[in-house]
Each structure stands twice: as structure tokens, then as C-alpha cells.
C-alpha positions in Angstrom: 13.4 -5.4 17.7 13.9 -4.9 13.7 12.2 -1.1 13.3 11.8 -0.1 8.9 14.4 -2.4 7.6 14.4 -1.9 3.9 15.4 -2.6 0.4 14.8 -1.3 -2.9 14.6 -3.8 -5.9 15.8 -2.6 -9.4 13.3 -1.2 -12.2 13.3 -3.0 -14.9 15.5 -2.3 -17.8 14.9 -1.2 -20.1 11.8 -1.7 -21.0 1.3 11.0 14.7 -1.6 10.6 13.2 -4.0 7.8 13.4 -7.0 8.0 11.2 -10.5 9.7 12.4 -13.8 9.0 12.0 -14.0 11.8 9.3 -11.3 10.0 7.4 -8.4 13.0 7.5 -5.2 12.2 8.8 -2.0 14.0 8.3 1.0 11.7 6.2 4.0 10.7 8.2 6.9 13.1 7.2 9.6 11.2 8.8 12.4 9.6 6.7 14.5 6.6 7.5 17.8 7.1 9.6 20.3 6.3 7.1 20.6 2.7 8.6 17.4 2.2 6.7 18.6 3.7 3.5 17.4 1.7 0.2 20.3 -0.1 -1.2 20.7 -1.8 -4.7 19.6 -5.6 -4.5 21.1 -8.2 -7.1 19.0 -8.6 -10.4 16.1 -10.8 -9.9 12.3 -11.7 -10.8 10.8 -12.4 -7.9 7.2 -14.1 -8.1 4.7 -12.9 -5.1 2.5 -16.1 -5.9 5.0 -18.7 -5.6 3.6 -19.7 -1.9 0.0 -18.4 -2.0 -2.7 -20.7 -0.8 -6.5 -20.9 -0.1 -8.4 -17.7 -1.4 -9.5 -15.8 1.1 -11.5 -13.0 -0.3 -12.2 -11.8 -3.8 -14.1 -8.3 -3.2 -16.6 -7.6 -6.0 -17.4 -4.4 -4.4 -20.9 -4.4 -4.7 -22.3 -3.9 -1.1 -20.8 -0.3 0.0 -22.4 -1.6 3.7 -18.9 -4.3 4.3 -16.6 -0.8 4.0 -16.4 1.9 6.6 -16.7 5.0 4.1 -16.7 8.8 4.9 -17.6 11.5 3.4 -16.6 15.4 4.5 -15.9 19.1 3.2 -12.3 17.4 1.9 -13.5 14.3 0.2 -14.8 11.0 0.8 -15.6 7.5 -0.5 -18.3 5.5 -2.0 -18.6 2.3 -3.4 -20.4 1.9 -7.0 -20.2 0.5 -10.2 -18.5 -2.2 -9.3 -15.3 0.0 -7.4 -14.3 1.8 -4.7 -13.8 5.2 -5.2 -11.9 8.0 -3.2 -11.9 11.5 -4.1 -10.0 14.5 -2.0 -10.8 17.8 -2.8 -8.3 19.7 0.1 -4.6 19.9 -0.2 -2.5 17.8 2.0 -6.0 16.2 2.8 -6.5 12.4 3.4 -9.3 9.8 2.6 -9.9 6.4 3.0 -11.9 3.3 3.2 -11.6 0.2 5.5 -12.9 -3.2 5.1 -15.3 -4.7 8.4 -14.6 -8.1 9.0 -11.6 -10.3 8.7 -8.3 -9.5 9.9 -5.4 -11.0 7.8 -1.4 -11.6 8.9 0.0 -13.6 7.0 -1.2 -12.6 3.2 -1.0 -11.9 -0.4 -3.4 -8.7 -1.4 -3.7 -7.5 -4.8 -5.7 -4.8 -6.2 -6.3 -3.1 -9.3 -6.2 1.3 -8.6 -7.3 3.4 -11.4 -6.0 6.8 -11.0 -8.3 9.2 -12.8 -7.3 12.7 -11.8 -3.9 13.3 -9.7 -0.7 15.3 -10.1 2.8 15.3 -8.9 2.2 14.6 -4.7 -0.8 13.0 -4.7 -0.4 9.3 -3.5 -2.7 6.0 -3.7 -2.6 2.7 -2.4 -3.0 -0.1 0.4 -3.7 0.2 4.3 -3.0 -3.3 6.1 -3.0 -4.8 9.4 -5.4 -2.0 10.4 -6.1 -2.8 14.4 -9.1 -1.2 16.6 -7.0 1.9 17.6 -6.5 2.8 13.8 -2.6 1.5 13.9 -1.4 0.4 10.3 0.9 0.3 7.8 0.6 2.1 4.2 1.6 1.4 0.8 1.2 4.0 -1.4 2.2 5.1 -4.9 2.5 8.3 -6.5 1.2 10.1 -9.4 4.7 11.1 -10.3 5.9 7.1 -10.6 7.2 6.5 -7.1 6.4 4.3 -4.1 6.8 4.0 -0.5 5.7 2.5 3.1 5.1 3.9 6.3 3.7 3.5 9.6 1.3 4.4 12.0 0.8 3.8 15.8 -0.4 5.7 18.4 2.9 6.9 19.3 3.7 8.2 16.0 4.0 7.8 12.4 7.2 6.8 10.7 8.1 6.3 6.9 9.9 3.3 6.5 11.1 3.6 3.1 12.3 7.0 0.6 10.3 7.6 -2.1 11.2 5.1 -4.2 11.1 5.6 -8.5 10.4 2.9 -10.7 10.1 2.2 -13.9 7.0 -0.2 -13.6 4.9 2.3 -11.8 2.6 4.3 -14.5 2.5 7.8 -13.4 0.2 10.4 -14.0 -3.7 9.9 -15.4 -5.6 8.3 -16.4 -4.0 5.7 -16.0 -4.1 1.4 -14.4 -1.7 0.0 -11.8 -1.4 -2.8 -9.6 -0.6 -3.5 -6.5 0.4 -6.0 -4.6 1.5 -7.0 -0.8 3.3 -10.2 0.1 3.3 -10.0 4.3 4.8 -12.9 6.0 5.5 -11.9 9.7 7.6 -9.0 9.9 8.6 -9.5 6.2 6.9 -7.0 3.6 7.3 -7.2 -0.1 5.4 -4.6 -2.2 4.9 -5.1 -6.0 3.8 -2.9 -8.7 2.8 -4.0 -12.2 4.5 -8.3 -10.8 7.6 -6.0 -10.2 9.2 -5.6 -6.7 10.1 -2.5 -5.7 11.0 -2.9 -2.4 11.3 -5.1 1.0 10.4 -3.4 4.9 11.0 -5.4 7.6 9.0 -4.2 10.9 7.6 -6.2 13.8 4.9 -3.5 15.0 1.8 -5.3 14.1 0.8 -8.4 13.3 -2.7 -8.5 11.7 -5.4 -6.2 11.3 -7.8 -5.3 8.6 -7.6 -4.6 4.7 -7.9 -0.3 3.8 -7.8 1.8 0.8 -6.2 5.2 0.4 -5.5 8.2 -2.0 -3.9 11.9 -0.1 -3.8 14.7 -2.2 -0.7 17.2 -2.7 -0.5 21.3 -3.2 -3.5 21.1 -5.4 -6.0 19.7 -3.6 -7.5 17.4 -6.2 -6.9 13.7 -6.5 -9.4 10.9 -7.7 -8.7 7.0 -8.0 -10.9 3.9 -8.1 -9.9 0.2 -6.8 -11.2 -2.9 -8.2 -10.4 -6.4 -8.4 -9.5 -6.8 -4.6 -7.7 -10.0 -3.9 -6.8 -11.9 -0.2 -4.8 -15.0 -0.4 -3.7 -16.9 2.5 0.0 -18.2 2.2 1.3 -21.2 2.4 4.6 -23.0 4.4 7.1 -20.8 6.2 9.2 -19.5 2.8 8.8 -16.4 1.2 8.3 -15.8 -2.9 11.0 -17.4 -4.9 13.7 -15.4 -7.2 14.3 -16.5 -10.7 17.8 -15.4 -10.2 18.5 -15.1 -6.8 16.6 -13.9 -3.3 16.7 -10.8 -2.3 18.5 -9.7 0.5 17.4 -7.8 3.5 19.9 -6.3 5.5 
């Protein structure tokens, strides 16, 4: 079995806890074994859209009823004005929103996260392959301009990446990223900004639902909005093509 495989793509130049019902989880504070430590990958544009197919949901987020929101002392989500929104108002404190419905393996998602109040530890992003006992994976940004992924199972939560800098990821507030996953099997590719920042491999689960996510650090305050939620299915058994060469997983 391949457990966190990983690799981190350049920037560019220049240029265990399984969620409640309430919605407050504690973040996995394991790091990889140094087998899993990100490595340097050759220069190359990869394009996460070179193998999408049929669209299978464009979320305008206008019926809060299709998301499984919560609301407590620490935070809580709501859907309006055409977003998503998750606020936390409790250190170390974690929110999030999951999508009824459809469950999704093999996929390109790609959504928009506004981040309108955050500071250095607060982190944002993309639950997937959410099962019924809460098991996922997380991809997450943070306010200071880094990104990672993790896991959680029943057994445990595991990081499966450092945090990893880059250059493409706009830190602080208010300010617009975007996000995108490229799962094939147990091959992950997470984007910022059409910018790969790293590859996981990991053979834990193999569909589930679509989530949303912000955690807030020491102080206890963190607000973002998502928008523009995208689900493509892909296409063929190949993964995105590199302008200048694949890149390797170890």
C-alpha cells in the first residue's frame, strides 16, 4: 500500500479526529516520515484540464438546503449572496460545510475562496472524498502563503505533505485564490492560482463527497467565502500533461 507519497512542484519565478455534527474537529499534527519528504521536481507547466470531461456540477450556491451547515459558540456556515461562507471565532477551532448528494472519485474540482479576515495559522480550502463515517482528505491553504494535504480516518489523522510555500498562493486579506484538485485514483495534484504545488499519492479512499473548510490559528478569528464551485468528470486513464516534462512521483 502507497501511504502520503509526495512531491512539491516549484513556485514560479520570478514573477484522530473525524468531524462532528457541530462542525469542530481538531487538525492532524502529524508530519511525514522523512520518506515522504517534498523533493524538488523538474521545471514544468502542468495543465489540470488537459483530460477533463463532462461537467458534473457547477454550484451557484443559491439553495443553503443541498449543504450540511453548522452553526455553534466557535463559528459556523451559511450560504448567501451567492457564496458559501465560513467564519470561526475560537482558536485552533474548526468549521466546515459538506455538499449532500453525489460522491465523486475520479475528478477535477475547482473553486474560487475569498479570504476576508485571517492571519498567520489560519487555513482554508477543499474537503474530498468525504465517506458516511466523516473519513476524508483536506486541502488547505494558509493565510501566510502556504499549502498542504492531510488525512483523516477513523483510525487517525495524518498530514501527508509539509507546509508547503509558494509563490502563487496570495497570502493574507482580503484577498482571491483558487483552488483546484486533479484526483485520479490514488494520484492527487493540488493547484493554486493554474500552478501546481504539489502531488500525494494515497490509496485510503476512493470517493466520497465534496466539503469546504477554514480553521483558525492563536487568534481565534478567521473568515473566507467560496464561490464558483466546479466538478468535472475526467477523461481516459492519463493524468494532466506537462509543457516541459511530467512530474515525477517517487
Amino acid at each position: 500500500m502507497i501511504g502520503g507519497c509526495v512531491v512539491a512542484s516549484p513556485s514560479p519565478t520570478p514573477t484522530a479526529a473525524i468531524p462532528s455534527p457541530t462542525g469542530t474537529v481538531a487538525f492532524p499534527t502529524l508530519i511525514p516520515t522523512s520518506t515522504s519528504t517534498p523533493g524538488a521536481s523538474p521545471t514544468s507547466t502542468v495543465d489540470p484540464r488537459a483530460d477533463v470531461g463532462a461537467l458534473l456540477l457547477s454550484e451557484p450556491f443559491d439553495d443553503g438546503a443541498v449543504w450540511v451547515l453548522a452553526q455553534s459558540a466557535s463559528g459556523g456556515s451559511s450560504v448567501e449572496s451567492g457564496r458559501l461562507s465560513i467564519s470561526v471565532r475560537e482558536a485552533r477551532a474548526f468549521q466546515f460545510a459538506t455538499r449532500q448528494g453525489d460522491s465523486y472519485g475520479d475528478v477535477l474540482v475547482e473553486v474560487d475562496v475569498y479570504t476576508e479576515l485571517c492571519a498567520p495559522g489560519d487555513e482554508f480550502g477543499l474537503m474530498f472524498r468525504v465517506n458516511s463515517l466523516g473519513e476524508h482528505y483536506r486541502f488547505v491553504i494558509g493565510c501566510d502563503g502556504a499549502a498542504r494535504a492531510s488525512r483523516a480516518l477513523e483510525a487517525g489523522s495524518r498530514a501527508l505533505t509539509w507546509w508547503i510555500p509558494n509563490a502563487s498562493i496570495l497570502p493574507a486579506s482580503p484577498v482571491h485564490n483558487h483552488l483546484a484538485l486533479h484526483a485520479r485514483g490514488d494520484t492527487f495534484r493540488f493547484f493554486v492560482n493554474d500552478v501546481e504545488i504539489f502531488v500525494v499519492r494515497d490509496v485510503s479512499l476512493a470517493s466520497g463527497r465534496i466539503g469546504l473548510l477554514a480553521r483558525a490559528g492563536s487568534t481565534g478569528q478567521v473568515s473566507v467565502s467560496f464561490d464558483d464551485l466546479i466538478i468535472r468528470a475526467l477523461e481516459g486513464d492519463r493524468s494532466p500533461t506537462a509543457t516541459t516534462g511530467p512530474t515525477p512521483i517517487p
